[in-house]
MILUM-474301 format. One record per residue (C-alpha): residue number from 1; residue in three letters; x, y, z. Coordinates in steps of 0.5 Angstrom, whole numbers. Example, Ala and Ser with C-alpha at 12.3 -4.5 7.8 and 13.67 -1.06 7.14 Angstrom:
# residues 2
<rec i="1" aa="ALA" X="25" Y="-9" Z="16"/>
<rec i="2" aa="SER" X="27" Y="-2" Z="14"/>
//
This chain:
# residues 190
<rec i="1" aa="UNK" X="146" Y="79" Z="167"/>
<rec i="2" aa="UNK" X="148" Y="76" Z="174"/>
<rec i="3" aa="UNK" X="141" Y="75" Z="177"/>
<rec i="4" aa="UNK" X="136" Y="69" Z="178"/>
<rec i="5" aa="UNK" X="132" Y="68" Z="172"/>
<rec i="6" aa="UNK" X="126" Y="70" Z="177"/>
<rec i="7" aa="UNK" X="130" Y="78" Z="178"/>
<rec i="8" aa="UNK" X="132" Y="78" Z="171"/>
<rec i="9" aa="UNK" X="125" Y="78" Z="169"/>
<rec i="10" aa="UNK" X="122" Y="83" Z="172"/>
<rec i="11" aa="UNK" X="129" Y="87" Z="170"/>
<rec i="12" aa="UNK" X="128" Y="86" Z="164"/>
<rec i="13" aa="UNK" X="121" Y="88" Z="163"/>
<rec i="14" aa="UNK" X="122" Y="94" Z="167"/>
<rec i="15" aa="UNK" X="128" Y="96" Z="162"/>
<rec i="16" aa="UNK" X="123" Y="95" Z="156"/>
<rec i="17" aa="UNK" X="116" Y="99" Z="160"/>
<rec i="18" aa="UNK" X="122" Y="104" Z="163"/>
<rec i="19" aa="UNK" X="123" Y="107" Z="154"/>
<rec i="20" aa="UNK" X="115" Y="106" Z="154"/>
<rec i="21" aa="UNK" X="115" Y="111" Z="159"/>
<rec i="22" aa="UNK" X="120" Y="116" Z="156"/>
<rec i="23" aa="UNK" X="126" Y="113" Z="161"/>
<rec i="24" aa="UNK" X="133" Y="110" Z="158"/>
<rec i="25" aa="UNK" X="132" Y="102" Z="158"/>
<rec i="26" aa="UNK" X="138" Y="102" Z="163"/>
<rec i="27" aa="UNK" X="135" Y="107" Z="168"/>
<rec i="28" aa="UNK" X="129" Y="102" Z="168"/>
<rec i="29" aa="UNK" X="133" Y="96" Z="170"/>
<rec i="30" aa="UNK" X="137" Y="100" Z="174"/>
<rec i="31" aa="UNK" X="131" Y="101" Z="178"/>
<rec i="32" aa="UNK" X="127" Y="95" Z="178"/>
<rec i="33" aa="UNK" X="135" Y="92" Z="181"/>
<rec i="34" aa="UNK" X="134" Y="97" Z="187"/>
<rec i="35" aa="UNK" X="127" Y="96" Z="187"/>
<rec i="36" aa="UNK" X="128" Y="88" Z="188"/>
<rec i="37" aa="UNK" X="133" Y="88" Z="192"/>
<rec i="38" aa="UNK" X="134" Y="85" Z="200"/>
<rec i="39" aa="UNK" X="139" Y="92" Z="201"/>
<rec i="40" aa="UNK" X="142" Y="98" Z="198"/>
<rec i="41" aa="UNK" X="147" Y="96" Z="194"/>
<rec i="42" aa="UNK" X="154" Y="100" Z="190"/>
<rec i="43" aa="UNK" X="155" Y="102" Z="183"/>
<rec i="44" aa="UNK" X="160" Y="96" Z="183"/>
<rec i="45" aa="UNK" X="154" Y="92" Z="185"/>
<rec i="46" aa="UNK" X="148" Y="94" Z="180"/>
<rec i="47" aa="UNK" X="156" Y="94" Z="175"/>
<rec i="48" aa="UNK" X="156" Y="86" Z="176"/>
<rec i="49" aa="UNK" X="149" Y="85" Z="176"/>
<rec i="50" aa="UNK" X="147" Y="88" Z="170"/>
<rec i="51" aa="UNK" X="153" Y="87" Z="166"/>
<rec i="52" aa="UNK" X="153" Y="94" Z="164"/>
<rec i="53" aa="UNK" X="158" Y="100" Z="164"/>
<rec i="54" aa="UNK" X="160" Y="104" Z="170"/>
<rec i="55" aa="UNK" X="159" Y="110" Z="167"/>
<rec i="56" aa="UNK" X="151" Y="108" Z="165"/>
<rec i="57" aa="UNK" X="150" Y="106" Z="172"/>
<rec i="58" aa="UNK" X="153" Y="113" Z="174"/>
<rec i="59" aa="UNK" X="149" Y="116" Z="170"/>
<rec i="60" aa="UNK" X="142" Y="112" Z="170"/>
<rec i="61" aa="UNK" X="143" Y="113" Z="179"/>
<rec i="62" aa="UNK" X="143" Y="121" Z="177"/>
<rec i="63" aa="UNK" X="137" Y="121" Z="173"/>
<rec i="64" aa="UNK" X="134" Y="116" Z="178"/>
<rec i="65" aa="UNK" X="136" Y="120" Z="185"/>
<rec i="66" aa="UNK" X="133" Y="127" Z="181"/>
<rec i="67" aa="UNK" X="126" Y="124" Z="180"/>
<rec i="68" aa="UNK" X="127" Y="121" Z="189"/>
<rec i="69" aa="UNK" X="127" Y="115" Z="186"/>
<rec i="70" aa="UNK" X="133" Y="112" Z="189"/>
<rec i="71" aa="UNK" X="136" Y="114" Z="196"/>
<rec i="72" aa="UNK" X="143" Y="114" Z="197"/>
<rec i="73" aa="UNK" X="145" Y="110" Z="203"/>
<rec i="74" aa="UNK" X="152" Y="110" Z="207"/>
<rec i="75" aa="UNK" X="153" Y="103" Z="210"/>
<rec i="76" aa="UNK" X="158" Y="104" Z="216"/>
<rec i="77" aa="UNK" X="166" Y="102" Z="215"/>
<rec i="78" aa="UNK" X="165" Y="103" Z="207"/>
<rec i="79" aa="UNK" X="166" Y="110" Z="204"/>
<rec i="80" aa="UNK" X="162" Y="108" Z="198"/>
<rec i="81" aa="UNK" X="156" Y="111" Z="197"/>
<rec i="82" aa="UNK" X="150" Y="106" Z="196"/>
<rec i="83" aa="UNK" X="143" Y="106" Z="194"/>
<rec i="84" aa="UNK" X="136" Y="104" Z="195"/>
<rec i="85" aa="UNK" X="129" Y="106" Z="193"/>
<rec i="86" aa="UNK" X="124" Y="107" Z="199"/>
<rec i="87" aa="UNK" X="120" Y="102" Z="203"/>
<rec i="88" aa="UNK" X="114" Y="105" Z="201"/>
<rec i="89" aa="UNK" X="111" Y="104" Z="194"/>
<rec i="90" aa="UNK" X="105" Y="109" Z="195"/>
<rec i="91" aa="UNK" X="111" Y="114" Z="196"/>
<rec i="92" aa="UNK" X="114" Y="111" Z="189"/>
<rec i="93" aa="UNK" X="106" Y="113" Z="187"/>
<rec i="94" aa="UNK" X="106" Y="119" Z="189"/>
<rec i="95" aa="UNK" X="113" Y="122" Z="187"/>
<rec i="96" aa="UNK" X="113" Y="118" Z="180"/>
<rec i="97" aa="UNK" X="106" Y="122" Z="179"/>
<rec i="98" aa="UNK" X="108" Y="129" Z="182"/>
<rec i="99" aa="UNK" X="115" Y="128" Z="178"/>
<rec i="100" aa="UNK" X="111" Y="127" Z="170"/>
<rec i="101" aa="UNK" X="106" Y="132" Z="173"/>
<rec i="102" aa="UNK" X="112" Y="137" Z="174"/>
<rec i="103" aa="UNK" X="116" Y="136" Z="167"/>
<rec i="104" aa="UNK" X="109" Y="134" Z="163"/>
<rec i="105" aa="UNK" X="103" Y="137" Z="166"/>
<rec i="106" aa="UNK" X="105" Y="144" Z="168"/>
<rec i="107" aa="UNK" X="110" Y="146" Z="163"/>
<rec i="108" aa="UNK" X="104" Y="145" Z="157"/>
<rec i="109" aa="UNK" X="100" Y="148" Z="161"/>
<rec i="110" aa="UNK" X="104" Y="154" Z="161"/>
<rec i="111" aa="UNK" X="104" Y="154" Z="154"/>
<rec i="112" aa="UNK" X="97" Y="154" Z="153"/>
<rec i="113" aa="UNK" X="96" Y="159" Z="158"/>
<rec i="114" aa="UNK" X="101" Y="164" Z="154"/>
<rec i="115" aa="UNK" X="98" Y="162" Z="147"/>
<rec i="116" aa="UNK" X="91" Y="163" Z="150"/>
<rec i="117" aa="UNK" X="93" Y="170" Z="152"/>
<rec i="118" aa="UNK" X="94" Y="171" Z="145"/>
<rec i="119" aa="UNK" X="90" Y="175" Z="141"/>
<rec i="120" aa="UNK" X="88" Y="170" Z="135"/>
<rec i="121" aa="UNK" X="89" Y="174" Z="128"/>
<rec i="122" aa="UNK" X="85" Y="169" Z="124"/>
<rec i="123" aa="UNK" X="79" Y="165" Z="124"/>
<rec i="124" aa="UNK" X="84" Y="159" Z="123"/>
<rec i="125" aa="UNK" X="87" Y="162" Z="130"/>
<rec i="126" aa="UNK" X="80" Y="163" Z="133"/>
<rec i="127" aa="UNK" X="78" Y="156" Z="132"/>
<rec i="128" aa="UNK" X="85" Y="153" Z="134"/>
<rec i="129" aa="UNK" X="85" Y="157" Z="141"/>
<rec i="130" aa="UNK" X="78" Y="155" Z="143"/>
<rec i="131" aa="UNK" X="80" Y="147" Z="141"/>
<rec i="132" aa="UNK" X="87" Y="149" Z="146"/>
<rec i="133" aa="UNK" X="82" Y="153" Z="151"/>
<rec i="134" aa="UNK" X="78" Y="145" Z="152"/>
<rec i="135" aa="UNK" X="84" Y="142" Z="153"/>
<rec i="136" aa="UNK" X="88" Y="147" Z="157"/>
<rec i="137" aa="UNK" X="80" Y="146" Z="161"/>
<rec i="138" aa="UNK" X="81" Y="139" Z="161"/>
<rec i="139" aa="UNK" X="88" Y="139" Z="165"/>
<rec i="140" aa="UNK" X="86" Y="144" Z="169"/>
<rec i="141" aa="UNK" X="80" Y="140" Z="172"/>
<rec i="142" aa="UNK" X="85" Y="134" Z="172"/>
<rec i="143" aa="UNK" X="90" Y="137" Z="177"/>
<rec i="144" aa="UNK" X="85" Y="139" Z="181"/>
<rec i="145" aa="UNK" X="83" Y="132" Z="182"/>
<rec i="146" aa="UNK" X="90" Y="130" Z="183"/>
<rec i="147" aa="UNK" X="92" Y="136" Z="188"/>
<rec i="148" aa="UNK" X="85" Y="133" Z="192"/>
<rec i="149" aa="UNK" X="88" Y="127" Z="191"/>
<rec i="150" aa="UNK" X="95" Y="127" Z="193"/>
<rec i="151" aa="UNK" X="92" Y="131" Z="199"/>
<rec i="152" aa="UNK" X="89" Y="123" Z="202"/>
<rec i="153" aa="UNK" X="92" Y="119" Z="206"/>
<rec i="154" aa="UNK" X="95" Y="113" Z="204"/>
<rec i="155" aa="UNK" X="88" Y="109" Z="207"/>
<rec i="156" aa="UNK" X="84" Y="113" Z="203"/>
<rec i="157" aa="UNK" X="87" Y="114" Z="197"/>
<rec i="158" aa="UNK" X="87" Y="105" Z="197"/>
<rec i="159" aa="UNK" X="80" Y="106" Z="199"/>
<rec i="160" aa="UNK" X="79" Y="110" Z="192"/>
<rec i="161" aa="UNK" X="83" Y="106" Z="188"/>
<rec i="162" aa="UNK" X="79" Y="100" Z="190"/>
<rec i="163" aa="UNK" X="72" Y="103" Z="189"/>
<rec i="164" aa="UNK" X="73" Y="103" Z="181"/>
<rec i="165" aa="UNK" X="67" Y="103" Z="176"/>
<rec i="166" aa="UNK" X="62" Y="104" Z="183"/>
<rec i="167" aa="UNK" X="64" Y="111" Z="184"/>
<rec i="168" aa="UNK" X="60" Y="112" Z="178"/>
<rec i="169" aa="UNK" X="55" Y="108" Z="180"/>
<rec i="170" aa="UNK" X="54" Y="112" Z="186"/>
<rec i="171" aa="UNK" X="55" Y="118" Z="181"/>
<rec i="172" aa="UNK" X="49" Y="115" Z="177"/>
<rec i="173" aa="UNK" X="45" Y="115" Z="184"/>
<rec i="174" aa="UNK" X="47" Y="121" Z="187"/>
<rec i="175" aa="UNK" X="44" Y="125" Z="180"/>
<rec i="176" aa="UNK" X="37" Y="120" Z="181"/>
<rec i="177" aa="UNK" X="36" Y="122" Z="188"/>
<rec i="178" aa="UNK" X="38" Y="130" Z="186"/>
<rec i="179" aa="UNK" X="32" Y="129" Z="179"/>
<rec i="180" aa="UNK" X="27" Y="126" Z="183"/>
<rec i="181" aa="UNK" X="27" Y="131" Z="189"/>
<rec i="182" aa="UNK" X="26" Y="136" Z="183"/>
<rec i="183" aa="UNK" X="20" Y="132" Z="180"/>
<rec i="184" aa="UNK" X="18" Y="133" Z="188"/>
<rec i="185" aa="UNK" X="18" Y="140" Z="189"/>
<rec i="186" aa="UNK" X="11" Y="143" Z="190"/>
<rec i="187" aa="UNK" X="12" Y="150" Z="184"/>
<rec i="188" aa="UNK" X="9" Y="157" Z="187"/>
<rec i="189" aa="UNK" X="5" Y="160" Z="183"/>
<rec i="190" aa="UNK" X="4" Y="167" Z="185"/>
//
């Protein structure tokens, strides 16, 4: 690689994470390349930089640009096309969360869906589709949350991120004060 040692390091570990999470390690450096640097940059650039064939950045820059996470830019005399990735990180969160929720999260529910509709031929198959009608719950009250949360806007959705752990102890509150007035309330009799 061509880079400073502080650029390498961050390359390097996202082309490392990139396999964690599920991406080829060469679309992760790629992007952490675009993502640190000052400007857009070429293929023959992220080529020099990364030390690795033209044909894998070509093919890392169409997998990036079909989950919008880089932008092709056109700089004005050059006919190359260049790259970059947006300036908004809550932009990259948000694309990087609908794209896996739209190749993971809504093909599995459709699968469940579909099995659910089933009608179960066993006790085996009862059992397993009550297991599966859990899980399918699960996600369904999961993307519920995320199509809530996608809606906020950006100030918003730091506000929640940094309330952590205080939002259950607001929870926890919220369902002392709902028990006592419980407690309070006169009974009739009649």
């Amino acid at each position: 690689m061509n880079l400073p040692p502080l650029v390498q390091s961050f390359v390097l570990h996202f082309g490392e994470m990139g396999s964690r999470w599920g991406i080829n390690r060469t679309v992760g450096q790629i992007y952490a390349l675009l993502y640190v640097s000052p400007g857009p940059l070429c293929a023959d650039e992220i080529v020099a930089a990364l030390g690795i064939s033209r044909s894998n950045v070509s093919m890392g820059l169409r997998e990036l640009q079909a989950w919008s996470l880089v932008l092709l830019k056109h700089l004005p005399d050059d006919r190359r096309d260049f790259f970059t990735t947006p300036d908004d990180i809550w932009l990259i969160l948000r694309t990087l969360a609908e794209e896996r929720k739209k190749r993971e999260v809504d093909p599995t529910l459709s699968v469940l869906r579909e099995i659910l509709m089933e009608q179960p031929a066993s006790d085996i198959e009862r059992h397993a589709q009550q297991r599966m009608a859990e899980m399918h719950n699960m996600i369904e009250r999961l993307t519920t949350w995320y199509d809530d949360v996608k809606q906020l806007d950006q100030e918003r959705l730091a506000t929640l991120l940094t309330l952590g752990s205080r939002v259950t102890r607001l929870l926890e509150t919220t369902d002392r004060i709902v028990s006592l007035g419980r407690k309070r309330r006169p009974t009739t009799k009649g």
